[in-house]
Structures are given as C-alpha cells and as structure tokens.
BAVOPA-305357 format. One record per residue: chain; residue in three letters; x, y, z of N, C-alpha, C in turn; residue number from 0. Coordinates in nm, 3 decimals. Each point is the difference from the previous one (the first is absolute). Layout:
% BAVOPA-305357
(node "A" "ALA" (X Y Z) (X Y Z) (X Y Z) NUM) ...
***
This chain:
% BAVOPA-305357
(node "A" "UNK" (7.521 6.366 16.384) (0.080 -0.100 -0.066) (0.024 0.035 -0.147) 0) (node "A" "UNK" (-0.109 0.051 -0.073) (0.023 0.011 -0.143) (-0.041 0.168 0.021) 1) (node "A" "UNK" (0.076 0.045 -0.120) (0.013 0.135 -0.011) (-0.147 0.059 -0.082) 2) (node "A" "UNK" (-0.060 0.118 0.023) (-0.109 0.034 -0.057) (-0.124 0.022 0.126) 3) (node "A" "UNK" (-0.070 0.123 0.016) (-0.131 0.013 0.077) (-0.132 -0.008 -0.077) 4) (node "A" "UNK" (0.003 -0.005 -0.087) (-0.110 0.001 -0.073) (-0.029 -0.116 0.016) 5) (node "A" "UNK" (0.003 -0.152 0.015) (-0.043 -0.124 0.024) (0.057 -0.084 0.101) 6) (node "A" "UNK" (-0.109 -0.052 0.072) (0.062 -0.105 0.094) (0.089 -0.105 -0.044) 7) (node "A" "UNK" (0.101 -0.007 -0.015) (0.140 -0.090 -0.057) (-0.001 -0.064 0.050) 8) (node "A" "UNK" (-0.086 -0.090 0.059) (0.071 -0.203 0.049) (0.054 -0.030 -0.031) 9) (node "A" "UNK" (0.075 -0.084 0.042) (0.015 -0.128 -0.042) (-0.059 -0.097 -0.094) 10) (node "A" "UNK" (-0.120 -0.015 0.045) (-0.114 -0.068 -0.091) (-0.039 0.087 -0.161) 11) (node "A" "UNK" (0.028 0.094 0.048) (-0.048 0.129 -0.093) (0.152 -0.021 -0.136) 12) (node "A" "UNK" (0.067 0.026 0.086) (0.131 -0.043 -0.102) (0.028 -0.115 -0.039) 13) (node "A" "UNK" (-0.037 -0.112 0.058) (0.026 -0.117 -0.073) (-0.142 -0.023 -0.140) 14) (node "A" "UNK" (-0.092 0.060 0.090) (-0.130 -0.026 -0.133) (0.050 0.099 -0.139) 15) (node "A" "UNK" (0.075 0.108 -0.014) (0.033 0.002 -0.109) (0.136 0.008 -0.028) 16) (node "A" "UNK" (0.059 -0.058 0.032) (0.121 -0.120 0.002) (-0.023 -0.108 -0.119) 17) (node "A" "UNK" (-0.089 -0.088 0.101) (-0.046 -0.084 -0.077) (-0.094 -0.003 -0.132) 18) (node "A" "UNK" (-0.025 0.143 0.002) (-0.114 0.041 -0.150) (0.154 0.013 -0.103) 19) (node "A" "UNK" (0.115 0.084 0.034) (0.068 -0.008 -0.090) (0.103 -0.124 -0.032) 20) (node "A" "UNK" (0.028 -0.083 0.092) (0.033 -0.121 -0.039) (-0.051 -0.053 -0.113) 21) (node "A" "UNK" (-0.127 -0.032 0.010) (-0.118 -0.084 -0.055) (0.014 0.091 -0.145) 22) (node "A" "UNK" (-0.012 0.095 -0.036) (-0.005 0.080 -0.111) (0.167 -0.042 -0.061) 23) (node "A" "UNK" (0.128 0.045 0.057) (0.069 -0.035 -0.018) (0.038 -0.158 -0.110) 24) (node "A" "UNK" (-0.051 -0.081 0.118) (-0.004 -0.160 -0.031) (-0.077 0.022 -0.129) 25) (node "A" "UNK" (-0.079 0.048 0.044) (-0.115 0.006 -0.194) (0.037 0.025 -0.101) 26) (node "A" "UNK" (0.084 0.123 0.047) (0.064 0.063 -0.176) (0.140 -0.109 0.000) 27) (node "A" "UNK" (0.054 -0.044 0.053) (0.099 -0.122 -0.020) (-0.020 -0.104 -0.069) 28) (node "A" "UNK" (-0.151 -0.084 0.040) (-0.028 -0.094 -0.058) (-0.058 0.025 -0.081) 29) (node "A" "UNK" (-0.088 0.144 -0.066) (-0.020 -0.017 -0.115) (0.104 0.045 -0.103) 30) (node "A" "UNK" (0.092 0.077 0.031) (0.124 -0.017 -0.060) (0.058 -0.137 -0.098) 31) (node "A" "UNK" (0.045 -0.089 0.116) (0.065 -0.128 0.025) (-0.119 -0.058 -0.040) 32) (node "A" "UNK" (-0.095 -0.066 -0.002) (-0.105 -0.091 -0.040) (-0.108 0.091 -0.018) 33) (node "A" "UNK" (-0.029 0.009 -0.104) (-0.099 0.074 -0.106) (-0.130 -0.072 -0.024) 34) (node "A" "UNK" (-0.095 0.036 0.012) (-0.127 -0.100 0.025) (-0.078 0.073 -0.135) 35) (node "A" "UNK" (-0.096 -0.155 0.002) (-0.108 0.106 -0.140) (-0.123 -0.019 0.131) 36) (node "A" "UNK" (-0.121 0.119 0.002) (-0.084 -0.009 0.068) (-0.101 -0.111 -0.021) 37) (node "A" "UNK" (-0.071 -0.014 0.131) (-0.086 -0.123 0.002) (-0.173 0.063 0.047) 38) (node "A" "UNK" (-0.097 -0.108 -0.018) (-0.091 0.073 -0.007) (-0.083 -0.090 0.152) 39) (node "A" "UNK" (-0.053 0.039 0.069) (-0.028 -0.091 0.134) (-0.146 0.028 0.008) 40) (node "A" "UNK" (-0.027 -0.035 0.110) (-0.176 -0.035 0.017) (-0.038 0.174 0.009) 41) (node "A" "UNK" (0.077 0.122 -0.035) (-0.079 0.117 0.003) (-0.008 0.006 -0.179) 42) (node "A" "UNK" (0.040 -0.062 -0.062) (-0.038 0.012 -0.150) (0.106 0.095 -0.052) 43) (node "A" "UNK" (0.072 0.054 0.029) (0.121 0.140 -0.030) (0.150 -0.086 0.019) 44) (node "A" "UNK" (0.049 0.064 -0.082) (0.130 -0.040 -0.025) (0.057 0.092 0.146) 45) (node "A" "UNK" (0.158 -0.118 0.071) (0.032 0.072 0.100) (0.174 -0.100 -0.011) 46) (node "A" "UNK" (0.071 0.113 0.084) (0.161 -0.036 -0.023) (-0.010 0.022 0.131) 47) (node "A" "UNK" (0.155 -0.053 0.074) (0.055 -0.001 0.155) (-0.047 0.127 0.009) 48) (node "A" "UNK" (0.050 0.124 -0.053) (-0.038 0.125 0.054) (-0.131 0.031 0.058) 49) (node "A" "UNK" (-0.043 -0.054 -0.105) (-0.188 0.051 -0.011) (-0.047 -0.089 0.153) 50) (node "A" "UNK" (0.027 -0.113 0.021) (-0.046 -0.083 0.113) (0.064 0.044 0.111) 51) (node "A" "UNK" (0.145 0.053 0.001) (0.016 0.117 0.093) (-0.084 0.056 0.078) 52) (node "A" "UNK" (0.016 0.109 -0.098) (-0.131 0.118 -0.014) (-0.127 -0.020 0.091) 53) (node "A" "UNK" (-0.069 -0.136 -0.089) (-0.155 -0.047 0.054) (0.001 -0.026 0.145) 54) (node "A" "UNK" (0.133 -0.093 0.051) (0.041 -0.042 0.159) (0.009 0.129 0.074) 55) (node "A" "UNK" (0.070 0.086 -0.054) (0.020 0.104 0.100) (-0.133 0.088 0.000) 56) (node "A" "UNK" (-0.028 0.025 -0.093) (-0.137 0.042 0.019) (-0.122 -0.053 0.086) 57) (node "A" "UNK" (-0.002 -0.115 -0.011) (-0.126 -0.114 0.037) (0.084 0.050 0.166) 58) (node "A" "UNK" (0.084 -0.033 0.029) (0.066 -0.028 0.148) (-0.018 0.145 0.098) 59) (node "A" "UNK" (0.036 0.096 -0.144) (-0.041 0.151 0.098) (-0.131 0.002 0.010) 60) (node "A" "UNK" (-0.127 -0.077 -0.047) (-0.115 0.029 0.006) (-0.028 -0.124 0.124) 61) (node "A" "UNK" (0.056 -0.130 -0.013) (-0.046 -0.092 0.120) (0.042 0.053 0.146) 62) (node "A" "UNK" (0.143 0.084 -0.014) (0.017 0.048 0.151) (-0.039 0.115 0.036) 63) (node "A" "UNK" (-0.082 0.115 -0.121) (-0.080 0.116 0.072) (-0.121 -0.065 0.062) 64) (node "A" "UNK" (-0.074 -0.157 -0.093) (-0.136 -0.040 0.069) (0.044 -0.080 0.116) 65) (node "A" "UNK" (0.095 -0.071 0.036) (0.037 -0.008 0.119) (-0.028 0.104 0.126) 66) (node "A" "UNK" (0.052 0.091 0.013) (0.039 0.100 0.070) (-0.133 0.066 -0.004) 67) (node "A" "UNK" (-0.097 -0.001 -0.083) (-0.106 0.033 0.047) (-0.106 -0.073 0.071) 68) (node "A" "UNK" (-0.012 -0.120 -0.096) (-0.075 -0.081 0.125) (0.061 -0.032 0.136) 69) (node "A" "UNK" (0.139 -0.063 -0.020) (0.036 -0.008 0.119) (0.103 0.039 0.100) 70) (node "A" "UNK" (0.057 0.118 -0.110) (0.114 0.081 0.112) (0.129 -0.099 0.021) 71) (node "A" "UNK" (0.056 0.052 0.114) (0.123 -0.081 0.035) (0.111 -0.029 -0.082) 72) (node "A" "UNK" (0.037 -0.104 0.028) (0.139 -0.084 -0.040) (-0.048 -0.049 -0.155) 73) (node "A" "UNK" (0.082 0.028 -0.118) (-0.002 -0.040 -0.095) (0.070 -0.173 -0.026) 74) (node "A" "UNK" (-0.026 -0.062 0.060) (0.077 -0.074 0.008) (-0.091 -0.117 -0.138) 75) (node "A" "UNK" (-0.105 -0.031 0.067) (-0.074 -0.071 -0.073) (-0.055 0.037 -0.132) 76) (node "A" "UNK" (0.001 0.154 -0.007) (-0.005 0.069 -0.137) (0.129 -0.076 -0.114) 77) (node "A" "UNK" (0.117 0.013 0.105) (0.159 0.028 -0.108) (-0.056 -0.221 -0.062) 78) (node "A" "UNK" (-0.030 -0.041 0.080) (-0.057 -0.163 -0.041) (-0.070 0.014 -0.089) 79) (node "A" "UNK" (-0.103 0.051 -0.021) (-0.113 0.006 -0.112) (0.077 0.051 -0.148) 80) (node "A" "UNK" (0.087 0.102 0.049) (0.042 0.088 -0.096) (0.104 -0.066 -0.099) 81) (node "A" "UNK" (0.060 -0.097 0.073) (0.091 -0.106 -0.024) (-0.074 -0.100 -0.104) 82) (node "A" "UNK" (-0.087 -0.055 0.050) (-0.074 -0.119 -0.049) (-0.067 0.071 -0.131) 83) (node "A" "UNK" (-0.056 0.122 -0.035) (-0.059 0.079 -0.057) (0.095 0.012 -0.120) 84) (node "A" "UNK" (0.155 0.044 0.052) (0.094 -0.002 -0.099) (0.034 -0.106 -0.081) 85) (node "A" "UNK" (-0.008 -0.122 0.098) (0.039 -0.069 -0.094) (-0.110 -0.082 -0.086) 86) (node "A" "UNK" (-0.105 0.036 0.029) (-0.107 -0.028 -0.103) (-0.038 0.068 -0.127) 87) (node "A" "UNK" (0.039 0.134 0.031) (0.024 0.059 -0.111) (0.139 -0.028 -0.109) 88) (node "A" "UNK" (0.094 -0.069 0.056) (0.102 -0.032 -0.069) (-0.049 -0.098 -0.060) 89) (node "A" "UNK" (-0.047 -0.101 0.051) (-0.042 -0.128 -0.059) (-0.069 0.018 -0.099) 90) (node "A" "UNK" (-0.146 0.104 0.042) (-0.141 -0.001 -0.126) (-0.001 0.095 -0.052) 91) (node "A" "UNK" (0.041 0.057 0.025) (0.019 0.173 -0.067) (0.063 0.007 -0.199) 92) 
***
C-alpha cells in the first residue's frame, strides 16, 4: 500500500505519524497566532504547549512499551491511559 521496504507501512503506522505531524503543525500555528508566556505546574519548571507536547508523547511512548510488556496484545486500553495521561499533563503540567 505505501511505498518503501525498509518498514512495515500500515495503515496504523501511517496514520500514527500523520497525526504526530498534525499535532506539531497545530503547535507551531497556535504559538504563532496566540503566544503564551510559560507557566510553572506541580513539576516546579516552567513549561509551554510545546513542552507538554513533548512530556505526553513521551510519557505515552513509555505507557504503551509497559503495556506490551506486561501484557502484550491490543493496545487499546494503553491508547485510554495515554489519553487520560495527556490530558493531565495539560492540565498540571
């Protein structure tokens, strides 16, 4: 379906960084268009949309490798955590 042997090209595979450049996209827009001064949250460090980005996608690649190890399978209940995870970091971060 997608051109290239070097990686298995899903579907899933292509929409997951799809959606990484959307999201980056959207970012440099709104900080463009609405310009923020950083805020400081329950980690004590100053942090902007980007930076909480960053922490979500990070935190999320680390909740669905420990997924998949304890329990294999369907990420399904991972992509939930990862969700809820995000947006807690938006909130307290």
């Amino acid at each position: 379906m997608f051109p290239g042997g070097w990686m298995a090209w899903t579907l899933p595979v292509a929409l997951f960084f799809y959606i990484i450049a959307g999201l980056l996209t959207l970012f440099t827009i709104l900080a463009i268009r609405f310009p923020e001064t950083p805020r400081v949250g329950v980690l004590g460090i100053e942090t902007t949309r980007g930076d909480r980005l960053f922490i979500s996608l990070l935190g999320s690649a680390f909740i669905n490798l420990g997924w998949l190890f304890f329990f294999g399978g369907p990420l399904w209940w991972a992509l939930l955590i990862c969700l809820v995870y995000a947006a807690a970091v938006f909130r307290w971060v």
